[in-house]
N, C-alpha and C positions, 0 to 999 in steps of 0.2 A: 602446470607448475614450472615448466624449463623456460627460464630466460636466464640472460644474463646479468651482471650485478647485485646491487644492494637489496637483498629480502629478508622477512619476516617469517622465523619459522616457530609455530603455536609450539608453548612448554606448559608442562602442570603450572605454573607458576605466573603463567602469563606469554612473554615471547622472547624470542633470542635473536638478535642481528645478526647477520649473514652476510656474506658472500660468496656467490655459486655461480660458476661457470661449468655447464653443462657438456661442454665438449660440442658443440655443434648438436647434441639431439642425443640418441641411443647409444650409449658408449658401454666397450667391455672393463672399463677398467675406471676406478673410482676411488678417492682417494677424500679425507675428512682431515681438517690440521688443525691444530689448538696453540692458541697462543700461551704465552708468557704470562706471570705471577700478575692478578691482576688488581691486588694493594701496591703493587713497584711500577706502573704505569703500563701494565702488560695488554694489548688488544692486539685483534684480528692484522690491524696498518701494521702493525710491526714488522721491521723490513725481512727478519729472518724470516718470517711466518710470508711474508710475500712471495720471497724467493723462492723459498720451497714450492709456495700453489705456484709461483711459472714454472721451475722446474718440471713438477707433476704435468702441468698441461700439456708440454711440451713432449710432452711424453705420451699423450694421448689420454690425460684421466678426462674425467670431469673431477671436478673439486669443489669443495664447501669449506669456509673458513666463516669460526662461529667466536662470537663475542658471546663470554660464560658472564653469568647471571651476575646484574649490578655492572656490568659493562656497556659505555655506551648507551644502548635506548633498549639496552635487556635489560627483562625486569628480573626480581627477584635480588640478594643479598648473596654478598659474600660468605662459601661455607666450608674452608680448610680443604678443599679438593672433594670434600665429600657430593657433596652439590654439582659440583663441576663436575664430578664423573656422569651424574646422572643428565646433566646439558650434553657432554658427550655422546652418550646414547641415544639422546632426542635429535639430536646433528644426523647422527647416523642412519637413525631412522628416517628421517628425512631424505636423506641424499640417494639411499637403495631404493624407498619408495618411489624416486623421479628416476629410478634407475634400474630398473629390473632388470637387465640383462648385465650387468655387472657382475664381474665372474673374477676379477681379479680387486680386492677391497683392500684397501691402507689406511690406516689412523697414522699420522706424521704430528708429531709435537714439539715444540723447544721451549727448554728450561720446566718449567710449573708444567708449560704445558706436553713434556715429553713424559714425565711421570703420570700423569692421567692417561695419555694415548699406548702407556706401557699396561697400564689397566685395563682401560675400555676393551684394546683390542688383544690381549692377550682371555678374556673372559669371554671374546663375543664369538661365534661357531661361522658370520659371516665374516671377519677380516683376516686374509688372507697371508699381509704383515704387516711389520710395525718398524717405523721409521724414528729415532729416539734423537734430538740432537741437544746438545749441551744440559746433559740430564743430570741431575741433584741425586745422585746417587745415594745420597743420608738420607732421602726420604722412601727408601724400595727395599722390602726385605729377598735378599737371597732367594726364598723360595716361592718369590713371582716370578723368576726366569726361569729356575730349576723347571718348573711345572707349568712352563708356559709353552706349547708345540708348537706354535708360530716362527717362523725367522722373523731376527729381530736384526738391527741393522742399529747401531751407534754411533753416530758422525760427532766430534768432539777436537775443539780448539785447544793445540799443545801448549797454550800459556793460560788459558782458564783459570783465571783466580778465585771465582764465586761457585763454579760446579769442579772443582780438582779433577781432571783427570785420571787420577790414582785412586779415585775411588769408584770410579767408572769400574777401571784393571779390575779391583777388590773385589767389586760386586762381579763379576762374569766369571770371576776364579772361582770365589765362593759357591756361585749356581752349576761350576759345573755344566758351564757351556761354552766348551770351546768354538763352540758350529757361527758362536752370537760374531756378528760383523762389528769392526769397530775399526771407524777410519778416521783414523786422526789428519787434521788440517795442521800442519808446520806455523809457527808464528799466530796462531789465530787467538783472539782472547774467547770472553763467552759469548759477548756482541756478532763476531765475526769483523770486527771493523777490518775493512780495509781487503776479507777475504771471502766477500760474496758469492764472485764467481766460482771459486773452490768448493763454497757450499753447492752452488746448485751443480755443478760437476759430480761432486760426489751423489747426490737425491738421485742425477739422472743415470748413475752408473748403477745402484742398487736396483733401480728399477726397471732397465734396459741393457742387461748383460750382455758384454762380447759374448758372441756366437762362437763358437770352433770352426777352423773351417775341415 
């Protein structure tokens, strides 16, 4: 099953497109990202959703970036995230399955897809954290953070007009998790135009922390 590129991975529903880089072969550390709203033109290409899978690699994951059902040459229909979470789970299972010695597991999502991978991997006993960027915080009740034991990590554009960042602030106050990371980009919209680099800066700092000396 490890190669590189474009694949096809079986869902109840039929298949979901993909893209997997496996890390060179047996990797400790693995890593699932979900794209964006996918009635607003939301897929896998999506530049955020790239940046973060280079970030990740770069960092040593293997990575799976999965086009949710009615995307591309995935089958199945649009189903209000309900669907999508369960494509997430199928992603997942996939990517451990080529990946057993994975000891370190992240669900990473932006926008649509940061609210599903605040699901997937706040419910799943294998991911180990959860990577949240430009997340629609009106669509997440309080007490999925509250009761969620994962580190969660929020990277979030200070001029966001479509995900506000103040509702980001709301929700982390409300849950009652101060522990929750939240690193705001200066000037960034919810695209990130113009401040890519700072995203992947920031992916690779959450997941490669200065050491002490």
């Amino acid at each position: 099953m490890s190669f590189v590129g474009q694949t096809l991975v079986p869902a109840p529903h039929g298949q979901l497109e993909a893209i997997y880089h496996p890390a060179g072969g047996s990797a400790e550390r693995a890593a699932l990202i979900l794209h964006p709203h996918p009635l607003y033109g939301g897929t896998m290409h999506n530049k955020v959703v790239y940046q973060t899978a280079k970030a990740l690699e770069a960092a040593g994951f293997a990575t799976l970036r999965i086009n949710f059902r009615g995307v591309g040459t995935s089958t199945g229909d649009y189903d209000d995230g309900r669907g999508e979470l369960d494509d997430a789970r199928v992603g997942l299972d996939y990517l451990l399955t080529d990946q057993p010695r994975a000891r370190e597991v992240v669900v990473a999502g932006f926008s649509f897809g940061a609210a599903v991978a605040l699901r997937c991997g706040c419910a799943d006993r294998r991911v180990q954290r959860i990577i949240a960027i430009a997340t629609p915080a009106r669509w997440l009740a309080a007490g999925l953070l509250a009761e969620c034991a994962k580190p969660i990590a929020f990277i979030h554009g200070a001029d966001d007009d479509l995900a506000p960042l103040a509702a980001v602030q709301d929700l982390q106050r409300s849950a009652g998790r101060p522990d929750v990371q939240l690193r705001v980009i200066p000037g960034a919209d919810h695209f990130f135009e113009h401040h890519l680099e700072a995203l992947r800066t920031a992916v690779r700092e959450i997941v490669s922390p200065v050491q002490a000396e």
